[in-house]
C-alpha positions as CSV (number, residue, x, y, z in Angstrom):
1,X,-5.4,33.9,9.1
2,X,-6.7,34.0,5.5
3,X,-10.6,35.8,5.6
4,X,-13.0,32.7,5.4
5,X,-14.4,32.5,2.0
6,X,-17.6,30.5,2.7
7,X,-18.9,30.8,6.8
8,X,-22.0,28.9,7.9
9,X,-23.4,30.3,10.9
10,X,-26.1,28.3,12.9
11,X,-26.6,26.4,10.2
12,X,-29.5,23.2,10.3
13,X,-29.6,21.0,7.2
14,X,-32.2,18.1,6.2
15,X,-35.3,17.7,4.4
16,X,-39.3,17.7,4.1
17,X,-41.1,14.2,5.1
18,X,-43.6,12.5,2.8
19,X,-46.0,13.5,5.9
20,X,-45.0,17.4,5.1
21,X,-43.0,17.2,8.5
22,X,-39.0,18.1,8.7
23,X,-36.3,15.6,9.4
24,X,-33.1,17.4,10.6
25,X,-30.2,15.2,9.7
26,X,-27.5,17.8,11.3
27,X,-28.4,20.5,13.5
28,X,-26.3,24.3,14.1
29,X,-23.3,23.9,12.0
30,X,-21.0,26.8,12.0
31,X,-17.8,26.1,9.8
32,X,-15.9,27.9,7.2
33,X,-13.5,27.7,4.5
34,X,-10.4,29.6,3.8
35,X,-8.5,29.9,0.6
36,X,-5.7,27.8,-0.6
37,X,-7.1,24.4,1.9
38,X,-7.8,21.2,0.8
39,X,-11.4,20.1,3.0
40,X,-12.4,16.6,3.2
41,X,-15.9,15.9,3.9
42,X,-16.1,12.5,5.7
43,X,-18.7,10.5,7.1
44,X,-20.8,7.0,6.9
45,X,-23.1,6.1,4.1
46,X,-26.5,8.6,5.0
47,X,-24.5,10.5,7.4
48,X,-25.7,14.1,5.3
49,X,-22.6,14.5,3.1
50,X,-24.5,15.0,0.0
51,X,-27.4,16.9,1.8
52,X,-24.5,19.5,3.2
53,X,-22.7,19.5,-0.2
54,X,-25.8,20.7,-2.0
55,X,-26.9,23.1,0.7
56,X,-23.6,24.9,0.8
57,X,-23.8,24.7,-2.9
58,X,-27.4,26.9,-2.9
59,X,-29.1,24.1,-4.5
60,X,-31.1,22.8,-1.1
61,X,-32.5,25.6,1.5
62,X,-31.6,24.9,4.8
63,X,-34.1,24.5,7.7
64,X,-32.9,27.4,9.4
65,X,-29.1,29.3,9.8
66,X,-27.3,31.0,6.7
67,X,-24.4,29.9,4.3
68,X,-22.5,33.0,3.8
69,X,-20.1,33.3,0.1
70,X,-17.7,36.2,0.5
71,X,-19.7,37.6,2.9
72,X,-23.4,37.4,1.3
73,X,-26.0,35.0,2.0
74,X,-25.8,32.4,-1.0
75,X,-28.8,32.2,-1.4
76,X,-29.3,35.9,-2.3
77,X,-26.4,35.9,-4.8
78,X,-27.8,36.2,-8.7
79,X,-27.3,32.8,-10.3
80,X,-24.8,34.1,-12.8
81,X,-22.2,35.8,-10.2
82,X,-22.3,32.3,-8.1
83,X,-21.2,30.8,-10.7
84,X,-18.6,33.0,-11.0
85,X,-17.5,32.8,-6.9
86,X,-18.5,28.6,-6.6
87,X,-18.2,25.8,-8.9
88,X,-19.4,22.1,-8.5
89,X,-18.6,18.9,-9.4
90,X,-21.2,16.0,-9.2
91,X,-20.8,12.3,-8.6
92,X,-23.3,11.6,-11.4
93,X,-21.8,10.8,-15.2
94,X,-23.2,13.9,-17.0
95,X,-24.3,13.0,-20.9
96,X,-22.2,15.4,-23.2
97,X,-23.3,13.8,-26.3
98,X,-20.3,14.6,-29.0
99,X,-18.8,17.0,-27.2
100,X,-14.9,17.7,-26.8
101,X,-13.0,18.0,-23.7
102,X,-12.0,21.2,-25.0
103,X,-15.6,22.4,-25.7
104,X,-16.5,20.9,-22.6
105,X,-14.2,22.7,-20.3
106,X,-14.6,26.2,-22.1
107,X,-18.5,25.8,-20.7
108,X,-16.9,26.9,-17.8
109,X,-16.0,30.1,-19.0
110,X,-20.3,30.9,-19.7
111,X,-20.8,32.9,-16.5
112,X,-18.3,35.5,-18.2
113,X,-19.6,35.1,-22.0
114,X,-22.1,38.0,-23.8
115,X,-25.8,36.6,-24.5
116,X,-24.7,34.7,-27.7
117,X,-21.7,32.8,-25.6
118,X,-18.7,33.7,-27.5
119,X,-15.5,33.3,-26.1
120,X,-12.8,36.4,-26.2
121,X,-9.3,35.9,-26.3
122,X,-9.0,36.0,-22.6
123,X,-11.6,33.3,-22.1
124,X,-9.9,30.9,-24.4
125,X,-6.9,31.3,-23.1
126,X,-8.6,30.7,-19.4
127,X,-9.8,27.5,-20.9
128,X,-6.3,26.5,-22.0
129,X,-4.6,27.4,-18.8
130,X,-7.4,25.0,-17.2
131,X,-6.3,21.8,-18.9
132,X,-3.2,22.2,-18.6
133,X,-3.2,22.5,-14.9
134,X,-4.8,19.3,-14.5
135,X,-2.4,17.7,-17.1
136,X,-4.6,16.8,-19.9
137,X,-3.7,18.9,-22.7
138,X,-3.4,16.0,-24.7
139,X,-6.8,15.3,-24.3
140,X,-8.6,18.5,-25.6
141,X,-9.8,17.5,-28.9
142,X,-10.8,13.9,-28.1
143,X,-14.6,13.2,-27.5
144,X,-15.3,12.9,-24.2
145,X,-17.2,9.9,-24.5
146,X,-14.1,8.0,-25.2
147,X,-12.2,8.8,-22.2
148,X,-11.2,6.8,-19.5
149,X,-13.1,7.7,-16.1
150,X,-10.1,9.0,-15.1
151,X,-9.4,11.3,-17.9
152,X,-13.0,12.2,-17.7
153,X,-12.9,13.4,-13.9
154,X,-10.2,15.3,-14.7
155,X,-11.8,17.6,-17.6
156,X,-14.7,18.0,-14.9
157,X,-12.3,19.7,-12.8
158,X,-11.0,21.5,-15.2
159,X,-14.3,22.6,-16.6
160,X,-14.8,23.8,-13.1
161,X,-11.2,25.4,-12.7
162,X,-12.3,27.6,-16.3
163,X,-14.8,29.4,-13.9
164,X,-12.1,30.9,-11.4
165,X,-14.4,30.2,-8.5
166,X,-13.2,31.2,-5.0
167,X,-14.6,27.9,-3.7
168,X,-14.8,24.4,-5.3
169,X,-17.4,21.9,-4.0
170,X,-17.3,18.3,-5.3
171,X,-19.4,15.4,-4.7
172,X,-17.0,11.9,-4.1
173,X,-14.5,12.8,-7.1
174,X,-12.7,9.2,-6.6
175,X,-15.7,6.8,-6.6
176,X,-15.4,5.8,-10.1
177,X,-11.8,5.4,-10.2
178,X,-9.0,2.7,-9.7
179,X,-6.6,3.5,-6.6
180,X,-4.0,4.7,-9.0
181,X,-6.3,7.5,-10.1
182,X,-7.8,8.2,-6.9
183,X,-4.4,8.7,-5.9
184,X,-3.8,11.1,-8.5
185,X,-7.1,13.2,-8.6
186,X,-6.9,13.8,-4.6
187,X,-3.0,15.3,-5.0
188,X,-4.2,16.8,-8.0
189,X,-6.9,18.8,-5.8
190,X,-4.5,19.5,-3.1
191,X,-1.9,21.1,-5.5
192,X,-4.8,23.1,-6.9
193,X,-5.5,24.5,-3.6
194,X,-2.4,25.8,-3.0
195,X,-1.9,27.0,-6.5
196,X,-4.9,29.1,-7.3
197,X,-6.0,30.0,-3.6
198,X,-9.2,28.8,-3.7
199,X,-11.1,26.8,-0.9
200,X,-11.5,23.0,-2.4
201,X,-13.8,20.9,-0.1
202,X,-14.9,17.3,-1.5
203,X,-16.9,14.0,0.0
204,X,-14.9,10.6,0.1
205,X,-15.1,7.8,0.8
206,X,-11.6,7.8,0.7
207,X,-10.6,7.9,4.5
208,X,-6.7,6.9,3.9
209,X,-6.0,9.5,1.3
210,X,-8.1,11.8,3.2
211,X,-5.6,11.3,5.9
212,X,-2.7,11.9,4.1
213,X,-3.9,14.8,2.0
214,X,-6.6,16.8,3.6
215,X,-5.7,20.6,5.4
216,X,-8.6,19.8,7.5
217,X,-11.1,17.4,8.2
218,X,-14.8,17.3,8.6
219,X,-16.1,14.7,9.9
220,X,-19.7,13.6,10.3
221,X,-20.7,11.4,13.2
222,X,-23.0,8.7,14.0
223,X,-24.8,11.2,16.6
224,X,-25.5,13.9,13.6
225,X,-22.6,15.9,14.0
226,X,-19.6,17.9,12.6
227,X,-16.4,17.5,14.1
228,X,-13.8,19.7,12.6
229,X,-9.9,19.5,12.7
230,X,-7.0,18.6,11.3
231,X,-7.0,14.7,10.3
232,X,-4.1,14.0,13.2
233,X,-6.4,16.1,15.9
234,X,-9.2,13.9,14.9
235,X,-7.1,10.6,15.5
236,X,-5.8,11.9,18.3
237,X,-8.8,12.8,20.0
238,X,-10.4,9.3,19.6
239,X,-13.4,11.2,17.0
240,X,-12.1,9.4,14.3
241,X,-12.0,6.0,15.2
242,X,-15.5,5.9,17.1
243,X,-16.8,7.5,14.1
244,X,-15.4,4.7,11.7
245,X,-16.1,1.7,14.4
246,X,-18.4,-1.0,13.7
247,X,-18.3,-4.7,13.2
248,X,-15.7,-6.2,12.1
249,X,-13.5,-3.7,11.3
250,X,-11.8,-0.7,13.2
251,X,-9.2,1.9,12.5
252,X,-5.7,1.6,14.6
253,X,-4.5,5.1,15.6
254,X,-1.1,3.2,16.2
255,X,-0.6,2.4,12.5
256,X,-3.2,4.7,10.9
257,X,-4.9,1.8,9.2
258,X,-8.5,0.2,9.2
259,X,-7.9,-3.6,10.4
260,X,-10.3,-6.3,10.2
261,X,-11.6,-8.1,13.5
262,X,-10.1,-12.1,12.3
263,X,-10.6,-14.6,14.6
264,X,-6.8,-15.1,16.9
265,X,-5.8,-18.9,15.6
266,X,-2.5,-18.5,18.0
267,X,0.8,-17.2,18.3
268,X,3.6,-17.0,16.0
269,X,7.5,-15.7,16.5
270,X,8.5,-13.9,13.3
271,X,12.5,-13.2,13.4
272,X,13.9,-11.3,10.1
273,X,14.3,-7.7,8.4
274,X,13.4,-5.7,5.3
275,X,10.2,-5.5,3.3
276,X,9.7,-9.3,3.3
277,X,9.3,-9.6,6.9
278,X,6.7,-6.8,6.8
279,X,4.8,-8.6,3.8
280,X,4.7,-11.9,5.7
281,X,4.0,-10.4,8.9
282,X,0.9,-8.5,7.4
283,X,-0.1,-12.6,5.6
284,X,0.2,-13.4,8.7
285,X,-2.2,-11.1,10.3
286,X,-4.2,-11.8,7.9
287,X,-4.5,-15.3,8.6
288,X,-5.3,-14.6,12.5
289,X,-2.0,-14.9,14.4
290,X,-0.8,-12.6,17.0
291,X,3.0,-11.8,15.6
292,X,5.8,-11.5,18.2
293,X,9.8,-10.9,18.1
294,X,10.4,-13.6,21.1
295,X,11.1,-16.8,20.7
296,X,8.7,-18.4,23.0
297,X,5.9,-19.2,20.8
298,X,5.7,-23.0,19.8
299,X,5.7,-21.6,15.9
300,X,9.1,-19.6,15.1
301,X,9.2,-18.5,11.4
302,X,12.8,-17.0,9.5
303,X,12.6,-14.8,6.5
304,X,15.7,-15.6,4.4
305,X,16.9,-14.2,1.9
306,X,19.5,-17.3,0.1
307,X,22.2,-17.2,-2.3
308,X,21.8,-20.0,-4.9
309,X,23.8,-20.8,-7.7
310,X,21.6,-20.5,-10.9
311,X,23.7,-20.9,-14.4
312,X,20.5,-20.2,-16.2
313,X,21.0,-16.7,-16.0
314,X,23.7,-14.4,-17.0
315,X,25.5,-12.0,-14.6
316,X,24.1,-8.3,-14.0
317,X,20.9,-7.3,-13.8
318,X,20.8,-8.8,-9.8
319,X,22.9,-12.0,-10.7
320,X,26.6,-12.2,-10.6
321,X,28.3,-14.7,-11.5
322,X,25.4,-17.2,-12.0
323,X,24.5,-16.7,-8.7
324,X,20.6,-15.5,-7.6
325,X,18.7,-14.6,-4.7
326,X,16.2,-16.6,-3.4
327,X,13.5,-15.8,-0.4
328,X,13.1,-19.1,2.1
329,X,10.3,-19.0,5.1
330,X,11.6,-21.8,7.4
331,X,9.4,-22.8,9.9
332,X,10.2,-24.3,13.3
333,X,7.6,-26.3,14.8
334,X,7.4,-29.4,17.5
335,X,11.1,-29.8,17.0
336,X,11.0,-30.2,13.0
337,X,12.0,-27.5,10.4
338,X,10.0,-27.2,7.3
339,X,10.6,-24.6,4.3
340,X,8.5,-22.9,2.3
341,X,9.2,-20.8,-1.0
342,X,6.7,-18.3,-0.8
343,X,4.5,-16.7,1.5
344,X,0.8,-18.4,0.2
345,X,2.9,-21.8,0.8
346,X,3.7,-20.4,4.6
347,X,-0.1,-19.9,5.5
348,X,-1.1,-23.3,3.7
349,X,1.4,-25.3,5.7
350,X,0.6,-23.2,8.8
351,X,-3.2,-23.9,8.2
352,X,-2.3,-27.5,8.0
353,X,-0.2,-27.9,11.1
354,X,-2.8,-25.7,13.3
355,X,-5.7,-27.7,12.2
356,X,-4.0,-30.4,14.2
């Protein structure tokens, strides 16, 4: 195994009381990271994420226990060389005035400039090599005031990336951001990882990407502690879902999803294949009926999938021959059969005929 770059060793975290007492919000933590992993740092709103961020970070003493960086005790480590082992990136929107991404990003290279802050020939050519591994090359000469949150996130990281840290710490890197870009930023991280060999660990709230993407897991519970693991070892232990349990919502190990508590309205047979069947089963769910495959339920939907002559169109592109596809739900209920033409007109007719 790869030598841990960051080791905590009976390590308490919290803070001081307005009464001058201590409150410890998690007690003897002893974790590391090694190079090339993607950590994710998960837990419920107040559960310490921020607290441990910052304190692995050197920016919050612990109450007792060490946070060891390559071996020495962070918090003995001159300001300039941890900025050259750890880099951070913070939730908050930092104000860069005028700035450019490129000017921005080549900040990261200070740690390794002379007292005036000039930038050799390797430096810039650091800074380069940043932006280009998060993809945004075409954004280093725009003001970074006018990007997109997305774009923005990105420079950070890159900005970060320009100080060739051995560890990466950031603070909920996706809470700004539509899925699409969360999506993107987490394999973006993941790929950095593996790329430049550096430990990456981040906060989320972003438990199904998390899932998917993370090396490892740590996971802060509701009793104040850290459970460590891969993300299967977690589900498969049961640690995951208790940690993530509360009212009205818990997370299925079967499917690896978070599902709502709905109120069961009855039973419902759902006979079909293919992706529209899945769709209407997960409407279905929705609405609060148990789906089955048997046919013994009183309600006994079909997903079809109908040929229709339509002249209105020309052939190819789907259609041949003026003929098109159409989806049907036909619903057997009480002896009648009713269609519908799309799955919001399935759960208003079921809500109609269930009332009854």
């Amino acid at each position: 195994m790869n030598h841990p770059i960051l080791n905590t060793n009976n390590l308490a975290i919290g803070y001081k009381t307005s009464r001058g007492g201590t409150r410890i919000v998690i007690p003897d933590i002893c974790a590391f990271l090694i190079p090339g992993e993607l950590v994710c740092l998960l837990g419920a709103n107040g559960a310490g994420k921020s607290t441990l961020l910052r304190t692995l970070a050197g920016m919050q003493p612990p109450i007792h226990g060490t946070v060891e960086l390559l071996g020495n005790d962070i918090y003995n480590v001159a300001p300039q060389e941890l900025a050259r082992l750890l880099s951070l990136v913070l939730t908050e929107k930092i104000d860069v005035g005028m700035l450019s991404a490129e000017t921005l990003v080549s900040m990261g290279r200070y740690p390794y400039t002379d007292w005036w802050g000039n930038l050799t020939t390797k430096d810039e050519k650091i800074v380069q090599w940043a932006i280009a591994s998060v993809g945004s090359l075409h954004l280093a000469k725009r003001n970074v005031n006018q990007l997109s949150d997305g774009e923005r996130q990105k420079i950070m990281i890159a900005r970060a990336l320009a100080q060739e840290p051995a560890l990466m710490l950031l603070d909920e890197p996706t809470a700004f951001l539509d899925l699409p870009r969360r999506v993107e930023i987490m394999q973006l991280l993941r790929q950095l990882a593996q790329q430049t060999n550096q430990a990456i660990l981040l906060s989320t709230h972003d438990l199904d990407l998390a899932l998917r993407l993370a090396d490892k897991i740590w996971l802060l519970t509701a009793d104040g502690s850290l459970e460590i693991g891969a993300p299967e070892d977690l589900v498969l232990n049961g640690i995951f879902t208790e940690t993530f349990q509360s009212e009205g919502v818990e997370f299925d190990a079967t499917s690896g999803e978070f599902r709502l508590h709905t109120p069961i309205r009855g039973e419902i047979s759902l006979v079909g294949g293919g992706i529209e069947t899945l769709w209407t089963k997960r409407a279905l769910q929705r609405a609060g009926f148990v789906v089955v495959s048997d046919s013994n339920s009183s309600i006994t939907i079909e997903v079809l999938n109908v040929m229709v002559e339509d002249y209105s169109y020309p052939s190819g592109e789907g259609y041949a021959n003026g003929v098109s596809r159409q989806l049907n739900w036909q619903v057997k209920y009480r002896n009648a059969v009713s269609k519908c033409q799309s799955v919001y007109e399935l759960i208003q007719f079921l809500d109609r005929i269930t009332e009854n």
